[in-house]
Residue frames as a rotation matrix with the C-alpha (Angstrom) as fourth column:
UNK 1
-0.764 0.302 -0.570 143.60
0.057 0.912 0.406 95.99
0.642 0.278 -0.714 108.57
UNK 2
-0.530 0.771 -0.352 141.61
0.624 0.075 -0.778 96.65
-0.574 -0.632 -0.521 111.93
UNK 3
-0.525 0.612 -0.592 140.09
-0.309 -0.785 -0.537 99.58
-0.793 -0.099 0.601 110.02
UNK 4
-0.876 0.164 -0.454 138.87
-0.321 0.504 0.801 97.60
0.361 0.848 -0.389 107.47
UNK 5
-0.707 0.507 -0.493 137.33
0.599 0.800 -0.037 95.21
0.375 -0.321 -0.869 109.79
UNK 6
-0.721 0.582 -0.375 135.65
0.232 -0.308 -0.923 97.62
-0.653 -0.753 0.087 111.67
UNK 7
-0.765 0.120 -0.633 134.38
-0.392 -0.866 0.310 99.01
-0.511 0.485 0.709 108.86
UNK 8
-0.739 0.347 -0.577 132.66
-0.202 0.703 0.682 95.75
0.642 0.621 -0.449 107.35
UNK 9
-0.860 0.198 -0.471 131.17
0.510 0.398 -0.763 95.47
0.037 -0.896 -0.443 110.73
UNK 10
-0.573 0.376 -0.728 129.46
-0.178 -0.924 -0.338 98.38
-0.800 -0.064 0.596 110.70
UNK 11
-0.633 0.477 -0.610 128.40
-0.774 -0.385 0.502 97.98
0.005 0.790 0.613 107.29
UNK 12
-0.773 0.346 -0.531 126.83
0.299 0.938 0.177 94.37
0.559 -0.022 -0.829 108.24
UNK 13
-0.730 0.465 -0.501 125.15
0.564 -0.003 -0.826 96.00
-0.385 -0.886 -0.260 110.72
UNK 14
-0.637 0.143 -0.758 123.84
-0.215 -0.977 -0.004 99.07
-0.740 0.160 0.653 109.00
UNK 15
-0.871 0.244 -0.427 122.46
-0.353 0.296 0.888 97.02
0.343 0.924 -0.171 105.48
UNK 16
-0.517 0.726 -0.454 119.52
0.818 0.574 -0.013 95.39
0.251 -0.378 -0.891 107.41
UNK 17
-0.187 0.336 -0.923 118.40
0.355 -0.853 -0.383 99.18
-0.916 -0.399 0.040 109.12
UNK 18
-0.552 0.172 -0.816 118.73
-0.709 -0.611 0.351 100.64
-0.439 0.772 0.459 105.66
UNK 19
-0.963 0.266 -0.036 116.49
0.246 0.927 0.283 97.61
0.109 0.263 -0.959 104.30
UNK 20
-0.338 0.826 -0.451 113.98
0.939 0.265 -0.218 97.85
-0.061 -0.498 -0.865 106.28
UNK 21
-0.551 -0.070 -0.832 113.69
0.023 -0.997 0.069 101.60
-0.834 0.019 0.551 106.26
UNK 22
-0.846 -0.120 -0.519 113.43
-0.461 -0.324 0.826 101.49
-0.267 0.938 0.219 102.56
UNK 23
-0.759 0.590 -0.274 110.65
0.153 0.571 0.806 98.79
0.633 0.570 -0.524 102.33
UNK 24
-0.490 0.727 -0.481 108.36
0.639 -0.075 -0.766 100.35
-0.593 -0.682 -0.428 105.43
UNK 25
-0.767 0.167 -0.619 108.01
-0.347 -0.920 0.183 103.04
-0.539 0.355 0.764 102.57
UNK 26
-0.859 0.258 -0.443 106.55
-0.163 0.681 0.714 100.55
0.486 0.685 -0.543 99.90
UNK 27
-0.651 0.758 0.022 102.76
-0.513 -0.419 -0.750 100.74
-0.559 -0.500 0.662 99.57
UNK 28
-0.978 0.182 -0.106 101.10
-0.010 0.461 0.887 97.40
0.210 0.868 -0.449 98.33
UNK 29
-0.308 0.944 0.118 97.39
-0.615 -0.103 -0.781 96.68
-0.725 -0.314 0.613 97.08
UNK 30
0.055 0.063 0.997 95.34
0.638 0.765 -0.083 94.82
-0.768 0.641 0.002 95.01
UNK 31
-0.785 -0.425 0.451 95.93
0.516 -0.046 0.855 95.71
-0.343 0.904 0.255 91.44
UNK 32
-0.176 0.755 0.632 92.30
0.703 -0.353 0.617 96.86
0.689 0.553 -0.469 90.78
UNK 33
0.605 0.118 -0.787 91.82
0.642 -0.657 0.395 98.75
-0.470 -0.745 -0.473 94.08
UNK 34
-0.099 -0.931 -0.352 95.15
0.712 -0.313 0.628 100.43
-0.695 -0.189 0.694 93.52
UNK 35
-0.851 -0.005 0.526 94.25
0.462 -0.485 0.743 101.70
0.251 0.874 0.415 90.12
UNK 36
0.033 0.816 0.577 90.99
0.632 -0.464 0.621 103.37
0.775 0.344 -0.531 91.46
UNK 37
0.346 -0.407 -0.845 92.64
0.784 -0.370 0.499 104.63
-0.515 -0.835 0.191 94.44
UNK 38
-0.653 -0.756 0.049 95.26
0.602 -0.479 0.639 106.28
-0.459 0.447 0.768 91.86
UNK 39
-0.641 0.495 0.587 92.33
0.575 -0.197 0.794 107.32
0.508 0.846 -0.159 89.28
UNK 40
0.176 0.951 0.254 89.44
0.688 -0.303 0.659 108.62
0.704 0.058 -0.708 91.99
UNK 41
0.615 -0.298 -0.730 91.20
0.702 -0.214 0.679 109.32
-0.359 -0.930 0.078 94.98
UNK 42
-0.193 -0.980 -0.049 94.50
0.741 -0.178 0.648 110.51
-0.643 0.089 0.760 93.51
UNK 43
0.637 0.710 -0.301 93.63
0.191 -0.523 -0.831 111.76
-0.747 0.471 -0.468 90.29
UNK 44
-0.148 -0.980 -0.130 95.80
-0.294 -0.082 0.952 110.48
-0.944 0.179 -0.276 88.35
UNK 45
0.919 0.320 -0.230 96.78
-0.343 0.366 -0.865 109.21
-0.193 0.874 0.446 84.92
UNK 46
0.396 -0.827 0.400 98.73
0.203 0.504 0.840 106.66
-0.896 -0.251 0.367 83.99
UNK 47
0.602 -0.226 -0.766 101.43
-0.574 -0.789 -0.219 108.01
-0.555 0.571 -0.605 81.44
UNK 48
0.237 -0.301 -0.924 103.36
-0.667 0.641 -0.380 104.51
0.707 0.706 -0.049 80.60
UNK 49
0.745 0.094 0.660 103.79
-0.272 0.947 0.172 101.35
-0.609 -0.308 0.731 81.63
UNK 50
-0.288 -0.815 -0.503 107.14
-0.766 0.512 -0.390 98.58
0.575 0.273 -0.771 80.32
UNK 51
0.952 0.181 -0.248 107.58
0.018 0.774 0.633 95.20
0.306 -0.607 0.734 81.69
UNK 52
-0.057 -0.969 0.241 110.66
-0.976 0.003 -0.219 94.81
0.211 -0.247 -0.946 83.77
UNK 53
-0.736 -0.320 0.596 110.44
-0.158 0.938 0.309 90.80
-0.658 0.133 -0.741 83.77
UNK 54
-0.685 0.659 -0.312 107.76
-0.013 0.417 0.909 88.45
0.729 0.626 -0.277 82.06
UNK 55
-0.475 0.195 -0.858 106.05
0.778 0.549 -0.305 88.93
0.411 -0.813 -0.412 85.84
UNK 56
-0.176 -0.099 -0.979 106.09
0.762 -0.643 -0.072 92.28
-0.623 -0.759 0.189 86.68
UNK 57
0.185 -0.155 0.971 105.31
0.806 -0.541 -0.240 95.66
0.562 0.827 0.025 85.07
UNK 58
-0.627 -0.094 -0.774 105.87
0.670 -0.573 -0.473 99.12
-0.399 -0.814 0.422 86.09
UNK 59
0.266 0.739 0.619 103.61
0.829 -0.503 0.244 101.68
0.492 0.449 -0.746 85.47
UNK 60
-0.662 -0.749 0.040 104.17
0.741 -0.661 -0.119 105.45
0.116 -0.049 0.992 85.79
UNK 61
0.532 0.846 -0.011 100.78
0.843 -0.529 0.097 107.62
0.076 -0.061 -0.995 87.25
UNK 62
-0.887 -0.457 -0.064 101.35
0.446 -0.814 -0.372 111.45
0.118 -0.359 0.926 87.20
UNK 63
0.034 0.778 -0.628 98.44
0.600 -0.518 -0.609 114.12
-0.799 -0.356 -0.485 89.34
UNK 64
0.073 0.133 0.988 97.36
0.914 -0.406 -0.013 116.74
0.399 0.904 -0.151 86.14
UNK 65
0.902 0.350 0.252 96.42
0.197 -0.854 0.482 119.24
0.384 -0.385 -0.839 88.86
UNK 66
0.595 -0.690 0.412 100.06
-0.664 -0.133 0.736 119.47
-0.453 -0.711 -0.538 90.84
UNK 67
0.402 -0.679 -0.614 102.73
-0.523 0.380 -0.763 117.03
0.752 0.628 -0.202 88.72
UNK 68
-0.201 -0.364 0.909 102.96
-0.821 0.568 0.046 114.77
-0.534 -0.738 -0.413 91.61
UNK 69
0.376 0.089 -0.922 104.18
-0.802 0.530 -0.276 111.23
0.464 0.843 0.271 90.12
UNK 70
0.274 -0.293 0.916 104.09
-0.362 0.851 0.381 107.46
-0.891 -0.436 0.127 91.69
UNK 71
-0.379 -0.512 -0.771 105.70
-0.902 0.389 0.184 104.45
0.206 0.765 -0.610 90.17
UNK 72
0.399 0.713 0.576 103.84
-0.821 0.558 -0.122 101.36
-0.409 -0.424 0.808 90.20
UNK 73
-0.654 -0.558 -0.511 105.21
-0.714 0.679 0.171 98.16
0.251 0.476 -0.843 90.34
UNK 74
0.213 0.973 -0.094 102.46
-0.938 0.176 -0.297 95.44
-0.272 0.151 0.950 89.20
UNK 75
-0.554 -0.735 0.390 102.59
-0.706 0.663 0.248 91.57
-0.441 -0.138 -0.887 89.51
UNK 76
-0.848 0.121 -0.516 101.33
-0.256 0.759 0.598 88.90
0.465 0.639 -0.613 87.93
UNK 77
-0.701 0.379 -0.604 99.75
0.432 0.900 0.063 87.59
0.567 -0.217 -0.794 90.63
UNK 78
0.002 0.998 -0.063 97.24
0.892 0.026 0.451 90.31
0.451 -0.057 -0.890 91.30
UNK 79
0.519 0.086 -0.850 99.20
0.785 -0.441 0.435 92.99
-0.338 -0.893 -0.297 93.49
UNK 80
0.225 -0.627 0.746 100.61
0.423 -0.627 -0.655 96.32
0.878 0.463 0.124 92.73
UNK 81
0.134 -0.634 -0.761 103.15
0.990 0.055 0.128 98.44
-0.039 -0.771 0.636 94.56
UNK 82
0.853 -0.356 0.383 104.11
-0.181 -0.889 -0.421 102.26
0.490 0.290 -0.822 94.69
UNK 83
0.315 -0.922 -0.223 107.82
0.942 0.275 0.195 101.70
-0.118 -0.272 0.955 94.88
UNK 84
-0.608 -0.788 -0.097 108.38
0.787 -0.614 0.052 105.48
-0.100 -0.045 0.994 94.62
UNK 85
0.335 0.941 0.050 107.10
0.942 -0.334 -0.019 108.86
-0.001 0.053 -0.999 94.36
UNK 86
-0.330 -0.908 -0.259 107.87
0.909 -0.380 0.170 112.41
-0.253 -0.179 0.951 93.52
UNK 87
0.699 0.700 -0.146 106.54
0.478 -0.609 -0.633 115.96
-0.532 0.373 -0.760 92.20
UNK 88
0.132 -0.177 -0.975 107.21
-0.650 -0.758 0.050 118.63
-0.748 0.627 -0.216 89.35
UNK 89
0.236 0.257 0.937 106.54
0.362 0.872 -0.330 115.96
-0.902 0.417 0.113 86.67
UNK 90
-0.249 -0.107 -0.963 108.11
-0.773 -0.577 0.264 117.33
-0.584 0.809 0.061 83.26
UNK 91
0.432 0.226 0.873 106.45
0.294 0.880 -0.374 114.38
-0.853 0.418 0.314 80.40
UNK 92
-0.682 -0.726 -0.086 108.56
-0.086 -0.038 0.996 114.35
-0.726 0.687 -0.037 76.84
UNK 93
0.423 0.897 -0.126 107.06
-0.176 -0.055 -0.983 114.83
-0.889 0.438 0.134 73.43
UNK 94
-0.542 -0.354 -0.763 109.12
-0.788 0.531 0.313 112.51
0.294 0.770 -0.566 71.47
UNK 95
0.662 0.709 -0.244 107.69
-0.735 0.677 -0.026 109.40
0.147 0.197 0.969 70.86
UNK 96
0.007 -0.901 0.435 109.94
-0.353 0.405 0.844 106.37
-0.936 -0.159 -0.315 71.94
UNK 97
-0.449 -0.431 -0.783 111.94
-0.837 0.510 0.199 104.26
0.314 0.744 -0.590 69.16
């Protein structure tokens, strides 16, 4: 039972540290900047886009020169995010359903 408790402790503590961490990463702008940032700066292209609410979309940018690839999450109200980021981009040539 005590190891339990400790354990919950710990994790109470820890969930806030790993929080914060995670969102110091997270890189917002406006929505039009962002996209010419991504387009002149970056050199990207965006490869698809979905809505994940009626609020939000996400939008997928990948580099042609080097297959580095951000995710963009894009709000309503004017701001977009890069909630991630990665390289060796591989893109599919099926068409979705």
């Amino acid at each position: 039972m005590s190891f339990r408790l400790a354990f919950l402790l710990c994790a109470c503590v820890a969930l806030p540290t790993l929080s914060q961490a995670r969102m110091s990463d997270v890189s917002c702008d406006d929505s039009a900047r962002m996209t010419e940032t991504l387009k002149e700066v970056w050199g990207a292209e965006r490869q698809g886009m979905g809505l994940r609410d009626p609020e939000t979309m996400l939008e997928i940018w990948v580099t042609s020169h080097n297959g580095e690839w951000l995710i963009v999450q894009s709000y309503a109200n004017g701001t977009s995010c890069i909630v991630a980021m990665g390289a060796h981009w591989e893109g599919s040539r099926a068409n979705p359903a």
